[in-house]
C-alpha positions in Angstrom: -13.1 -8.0 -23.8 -11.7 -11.3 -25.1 -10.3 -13.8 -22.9 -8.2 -16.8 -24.1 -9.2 -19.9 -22.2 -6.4 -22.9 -22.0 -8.3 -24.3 -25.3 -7.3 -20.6 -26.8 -11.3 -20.7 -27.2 -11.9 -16.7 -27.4 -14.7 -16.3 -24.8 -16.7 -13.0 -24.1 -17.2 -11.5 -20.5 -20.7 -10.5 -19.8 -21.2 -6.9 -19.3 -20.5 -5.6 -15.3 -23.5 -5.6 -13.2 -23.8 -1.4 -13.1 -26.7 -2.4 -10.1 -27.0 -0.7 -6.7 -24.0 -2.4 -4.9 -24.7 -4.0 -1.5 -23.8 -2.5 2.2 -21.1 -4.5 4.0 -19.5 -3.7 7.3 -15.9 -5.0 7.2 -15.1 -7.9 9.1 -11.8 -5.9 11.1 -10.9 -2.7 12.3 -8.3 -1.2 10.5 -5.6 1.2 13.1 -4.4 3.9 11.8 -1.2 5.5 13.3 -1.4 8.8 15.7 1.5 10.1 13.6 0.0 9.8 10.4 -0.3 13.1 8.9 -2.7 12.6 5.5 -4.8 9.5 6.2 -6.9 7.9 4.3 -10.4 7.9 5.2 -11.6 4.1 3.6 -15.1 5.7 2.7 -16.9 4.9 -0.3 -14.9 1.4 -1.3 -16.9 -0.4 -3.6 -15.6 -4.3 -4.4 -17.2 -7.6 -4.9 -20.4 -5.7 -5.4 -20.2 -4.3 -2.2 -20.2 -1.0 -0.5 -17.7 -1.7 2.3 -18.5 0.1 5.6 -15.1 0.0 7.5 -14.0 1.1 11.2 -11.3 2.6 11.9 -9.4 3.6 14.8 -6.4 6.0 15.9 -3.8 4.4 17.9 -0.4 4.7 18.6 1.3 1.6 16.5 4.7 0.7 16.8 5.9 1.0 13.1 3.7 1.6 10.0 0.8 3.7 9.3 -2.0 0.7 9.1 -2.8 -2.3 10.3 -5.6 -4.7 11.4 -6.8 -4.5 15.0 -5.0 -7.8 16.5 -2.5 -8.1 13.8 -0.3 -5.2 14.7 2.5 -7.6 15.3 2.0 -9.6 11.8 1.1 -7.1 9.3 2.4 -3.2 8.6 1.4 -0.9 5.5 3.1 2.2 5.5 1.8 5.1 3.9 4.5 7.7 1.8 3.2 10.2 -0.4 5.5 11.0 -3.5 7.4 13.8 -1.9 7.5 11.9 1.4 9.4 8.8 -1.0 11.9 10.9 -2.1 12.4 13.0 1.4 12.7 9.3 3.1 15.4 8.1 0.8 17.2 11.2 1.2 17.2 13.4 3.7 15.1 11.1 6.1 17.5 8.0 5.4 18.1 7.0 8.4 15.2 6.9 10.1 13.4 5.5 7.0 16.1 2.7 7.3 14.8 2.3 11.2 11.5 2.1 9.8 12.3 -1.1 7.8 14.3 -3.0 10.1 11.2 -2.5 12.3 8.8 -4.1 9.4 11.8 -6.7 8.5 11.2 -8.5 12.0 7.6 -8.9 11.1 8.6 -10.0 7.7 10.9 -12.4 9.2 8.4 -13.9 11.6 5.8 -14.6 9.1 4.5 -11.0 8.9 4.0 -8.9 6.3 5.0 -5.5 5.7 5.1 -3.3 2.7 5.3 1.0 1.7 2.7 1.7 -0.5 3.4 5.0 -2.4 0.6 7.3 -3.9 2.2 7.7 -7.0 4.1 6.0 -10.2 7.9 5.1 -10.2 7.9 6.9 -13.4 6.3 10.1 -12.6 8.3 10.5 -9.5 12.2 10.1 -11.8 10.6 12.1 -14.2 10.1 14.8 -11.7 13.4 14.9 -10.2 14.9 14.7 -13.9 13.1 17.9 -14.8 13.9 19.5 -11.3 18.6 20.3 -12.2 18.7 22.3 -8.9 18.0 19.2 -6.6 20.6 17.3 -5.5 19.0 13.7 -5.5 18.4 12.2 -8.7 16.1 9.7 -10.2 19.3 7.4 -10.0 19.3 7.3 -5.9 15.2 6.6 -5.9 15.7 3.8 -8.3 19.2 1.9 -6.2 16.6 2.1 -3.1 13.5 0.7 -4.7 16.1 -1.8 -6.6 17.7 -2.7 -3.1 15.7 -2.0 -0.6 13.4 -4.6 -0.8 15.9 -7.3 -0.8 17.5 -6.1 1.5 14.5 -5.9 4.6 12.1 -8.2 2.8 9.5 -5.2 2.4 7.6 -4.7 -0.6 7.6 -0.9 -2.3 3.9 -1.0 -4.3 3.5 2.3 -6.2 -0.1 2.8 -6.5 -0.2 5.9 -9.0 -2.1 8.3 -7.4 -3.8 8.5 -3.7 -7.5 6.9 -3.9 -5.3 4.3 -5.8 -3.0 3.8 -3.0 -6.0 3.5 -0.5 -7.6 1.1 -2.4 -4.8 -1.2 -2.9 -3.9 -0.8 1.1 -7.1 -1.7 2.0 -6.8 -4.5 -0.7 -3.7 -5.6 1.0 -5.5 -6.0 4.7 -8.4 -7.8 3.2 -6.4 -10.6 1.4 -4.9 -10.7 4.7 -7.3 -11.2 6.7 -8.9 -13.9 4.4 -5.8 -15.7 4.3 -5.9 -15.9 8.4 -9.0 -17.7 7.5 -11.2 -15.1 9.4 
């Protein structure tokens, strides 16, 4: 791979390091949500040359799906499948809409709070393209992810596929917990 420094010097990367990776245990807890119907399991996360161990526990949490132990209040990750995206716009509007005014006071006092969907923008209008007998259409997912955000201050990220979406939540909580400073 060539990389252009600021001179525009081409530079080569040296080849990744393919050695055992360390064992780390995770600094936090991550909570999962009682309610959460197809978690995800944060085994096996290899980053920084490092084989993550990771707690987690099951607790009731006010909105959201994830969240650091001791920063329910400050950060919220909410898990929707493909399927589950679509249902929430639609048919589920309302108490999707709930859901985000929920995360938009922890956006608006400093928080964070985003959906993070295990699949691609694409794939999912494609789908209900294809699909004539449905009554939502690729138009309606699109006016939410183009609004919706603006609108409660909550980022949609759309992971492509689950182990993707894990990754990147648990992504998220790290860079998180480094900004606290922890």
């Amino acid at each position: 791979m060539v990389i252009c420094t600021p001179s525009t010097t081409a530079v080569r990367r040296p080849p990744p390091d393919t050695s055992d990776p360390d064992l780390f245990v995770c600094p936090f807890v991550i909570l999962q949500d009682t309610r959460e119907q197809a978690p995800w399991t944060f085994t096996e996360i290899v980053f920084e040359r490092r084989l993550w161990v990771i707690r987690r526990d099951v607790t009731t949490l006010l909105t959201g799906d994830y969240t650091i132990a001791g920063c329910e209040d400050r950060l919220v990750i909410e898990r929707k499948s493909a399927a589950d995206l679509v249902g929430s716009v639609t048919v589920g509007n309302a108490r999707f809409r709930r859901e985000h005014e929920r995360m938009q006071v922890v956006v608006e006092s400093g928080g964070f709070a985003c959906v993070i969907v295990e699949g691609s923008l694409s794939a999912i209008c494609d789908e209900l393209d294809q699909d004539t007998g449905r009554r939502v259409t690729s138009e309606s997912i699109m006016g939410a992810v183009a609004s919706w955000p603006r609108r409660y201050g909550v980022h949609w990220l759309f992971a492509g596929d689950r182990r993707r979406a894990e990754l990147l939540a648990f992504r998220v909580m790290l860079k998180w917990w480094r900004d606290l400073g922890r």
